[in-house]
N, C-alpha and C positions, 0 to 999 in steps of 0.2 A: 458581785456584779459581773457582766459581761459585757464586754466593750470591742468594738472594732473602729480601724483607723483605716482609711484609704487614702493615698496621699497618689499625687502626680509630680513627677520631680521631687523638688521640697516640699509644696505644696500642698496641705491639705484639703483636700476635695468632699471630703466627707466623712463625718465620726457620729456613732452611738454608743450610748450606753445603758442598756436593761438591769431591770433587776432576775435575778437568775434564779432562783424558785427552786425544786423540788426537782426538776426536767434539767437536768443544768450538763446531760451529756446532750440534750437533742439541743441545747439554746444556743449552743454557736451555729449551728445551718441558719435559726431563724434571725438569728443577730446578722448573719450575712448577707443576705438575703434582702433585709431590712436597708442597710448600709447600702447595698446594689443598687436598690432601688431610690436612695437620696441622691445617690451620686447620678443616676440617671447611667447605671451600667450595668454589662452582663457579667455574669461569672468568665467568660473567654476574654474580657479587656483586663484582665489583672494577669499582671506577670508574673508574682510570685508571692504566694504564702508564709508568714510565720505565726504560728502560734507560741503564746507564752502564759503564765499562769498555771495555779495547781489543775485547771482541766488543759493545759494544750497537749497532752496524748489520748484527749477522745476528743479532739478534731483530724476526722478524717478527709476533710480537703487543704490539708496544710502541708506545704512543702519540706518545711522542716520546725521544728522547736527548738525554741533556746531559752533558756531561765528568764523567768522574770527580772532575777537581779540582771544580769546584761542589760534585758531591756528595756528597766527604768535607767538605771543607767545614761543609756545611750539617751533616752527620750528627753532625761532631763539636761542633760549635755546642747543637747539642739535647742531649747528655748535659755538654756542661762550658760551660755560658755565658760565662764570663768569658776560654775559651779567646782568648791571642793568637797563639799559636804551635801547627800543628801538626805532627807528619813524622810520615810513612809508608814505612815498609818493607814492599816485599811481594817476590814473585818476582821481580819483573820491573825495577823501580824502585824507585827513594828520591825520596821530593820532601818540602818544606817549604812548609807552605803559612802565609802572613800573614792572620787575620781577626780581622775589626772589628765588630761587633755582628751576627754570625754569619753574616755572608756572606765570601767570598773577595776581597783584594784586590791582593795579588800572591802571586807563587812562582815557587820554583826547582825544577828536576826533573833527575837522572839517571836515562835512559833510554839510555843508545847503552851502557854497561856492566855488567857484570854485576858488579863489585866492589863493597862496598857495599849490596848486594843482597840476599834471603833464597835468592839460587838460590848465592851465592858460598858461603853457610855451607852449604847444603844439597851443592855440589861435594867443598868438603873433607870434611865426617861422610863422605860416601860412599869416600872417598879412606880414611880413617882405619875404614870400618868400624862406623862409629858412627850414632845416630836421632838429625837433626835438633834433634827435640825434646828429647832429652837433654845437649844441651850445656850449655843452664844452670846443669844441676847440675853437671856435672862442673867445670866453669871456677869454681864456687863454691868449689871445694877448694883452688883457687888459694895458691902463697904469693906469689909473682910472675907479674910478666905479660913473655911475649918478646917484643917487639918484630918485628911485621912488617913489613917495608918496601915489598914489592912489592905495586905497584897493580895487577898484571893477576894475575886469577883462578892463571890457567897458572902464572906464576911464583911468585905465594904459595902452591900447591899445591906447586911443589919446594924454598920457604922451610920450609914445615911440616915435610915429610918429613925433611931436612937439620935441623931441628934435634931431630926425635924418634932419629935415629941418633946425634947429640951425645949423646944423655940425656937433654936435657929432659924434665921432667916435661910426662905430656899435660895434664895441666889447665891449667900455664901456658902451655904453644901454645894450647890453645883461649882462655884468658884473652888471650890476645895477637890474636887473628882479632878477638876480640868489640871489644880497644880499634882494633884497626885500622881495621872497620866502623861503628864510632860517631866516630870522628875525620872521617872523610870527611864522613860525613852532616853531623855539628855546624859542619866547615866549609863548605858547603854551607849551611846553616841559616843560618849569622853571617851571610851575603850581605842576610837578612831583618830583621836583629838579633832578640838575644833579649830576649823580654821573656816575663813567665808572665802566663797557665797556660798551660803547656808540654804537649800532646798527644802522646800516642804511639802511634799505632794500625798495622794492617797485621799480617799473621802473626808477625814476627818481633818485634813487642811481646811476643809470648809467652813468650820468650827472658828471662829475667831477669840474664843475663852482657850481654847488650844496654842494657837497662835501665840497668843500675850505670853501666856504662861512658857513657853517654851523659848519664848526669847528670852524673857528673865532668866529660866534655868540656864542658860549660855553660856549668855551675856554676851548677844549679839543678836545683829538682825536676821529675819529671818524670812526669804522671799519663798510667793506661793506663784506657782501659773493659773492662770484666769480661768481653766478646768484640771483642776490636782488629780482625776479620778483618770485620766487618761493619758499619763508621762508612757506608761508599761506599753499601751498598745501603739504609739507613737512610736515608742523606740524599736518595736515588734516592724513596724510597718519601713521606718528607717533601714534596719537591718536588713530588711528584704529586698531594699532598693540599691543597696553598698552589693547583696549577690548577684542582680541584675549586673548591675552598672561593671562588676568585676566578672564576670563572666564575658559581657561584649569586649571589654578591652583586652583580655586573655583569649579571644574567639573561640569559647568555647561554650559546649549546650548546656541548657541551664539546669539545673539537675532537679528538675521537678515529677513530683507523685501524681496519681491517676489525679487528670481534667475532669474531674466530677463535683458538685456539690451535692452534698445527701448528709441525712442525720447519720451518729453516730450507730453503728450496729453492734461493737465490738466494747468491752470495758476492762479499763486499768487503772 
């Protein structure tokens, strides 16, 4: 996904979110662009850029980049202050991140797999036939849950299969992906210890068969923001108002790259 945040003060003024496709060096100009246009503004009323995410070095009208981790971080800091624990689920990875009066101070991240992941659940619905986004209902009909064991995508996909030809019921296979996906992560998380408030943002917060399952693995609750999928560009949009804001109070020029908007020309 591709998402932008525009905020005035604290204030958010304007956020989207796309799905990023195939073009996903040109889909931040049009995601801008887009956002400019909610907000009812031009590219010259914004004072400063950050990009974050595995593309923010092919956006070319961004003042600066800073990791994703900083900037969920920070994003989820501004909606849950007392946050100590976050994790993120999204396509691509799961990470956990540890903060402390709302900055980042350590974290774990799965990246090299896709289990665990929102593309693992997204693998199987497609596998089964099924939207994404419907799994949490369905897994709520649950009376049990199956137990997955296989950690590679490939092989929980012929785990699934094999046990919907037993009989299982599908809601408790899906009940069963949601506990297998939230065990990893929570073990992954323990590396950080737990401690609340417990975070949960990324697409796959949307999931409420995630949700459960992950508070069980805890054993503790566990708070979502009312859109999970945009902590990261919130904290991106935060971040750029802390170098505003410290620039004037320092009187100094704000150290920003060529006033342009334009698709990306250049790739890294």
């Amino acid at each position: 996904m591709t998402k932008a945040v525009i905020i005035s003060d604290m204030e958010i003024c304007a956020s989207i979110t796309y799905q990023t496709g195939a073009e996903h060096r040109r889909q931040a100009n049009k995601v801008m662009k887009e956002v400019l246009n909610q907000a009812n503004l031009t590219f010259g009323n914004i004072s400063f850029v950050v990009a974050t995410g595995y593309g923010r070095m092919n956006v070319p009208f961004a003042d600066r980049q800073i990791t994703e981790l900083t900037c969920h971080a920070r994003g989820i800091a501004s909606i849950f202050p007392n946050v100590h624990l976050g994790i993120d689920i999204g396509g691509q990875d799961a990470k956990a991140l540890k903060i402390r009066n709302g900055k980042l101070i350590d974290f774990v991240m799965n990246d090299k797999c896709a289990a665990g992941t929102g593309r693992f659940l997204e693998v199987i619905a497609a596998v089964l036939g099924l939207k994404v986004e419907d799994l949490g209902d369905i897994s709520a009909k649950a009376r049990t849950r199956v137990t997955i064991s296989s950690t590679c995508t490939v092989f929980a996909e012929q785990e699934v299969i094999s046990r919907l030809s037993e009989g299982v019921p599908l809601e408790d296979v899906i009940a069963g992906l949601h506990d297998s996906v939230a065990g990893r992560v929570a073990r992954m998380a323990r590396k950080l210890k737990i401690e609340p408030d417990v975070v949960f943002t990324g697409g796959v917060a949307k999931n409420r068969g995630i949700v459960t399952a992950l508070e069980e693995q805890l054993g503790c609750h566990v708070m979502v923001p009312s859109e999970p999928l945009l902590s990261g560009a919130l904290g991106a949009a935060l971040l750029a108002r802390d170098i505003v804001v410290q620039a004037i109070e320092r009187h100094q020029p704000l150290p920003r790259g060529p006033l342009r908007l334009e698709e990306t020309t250049f790739f890294q």
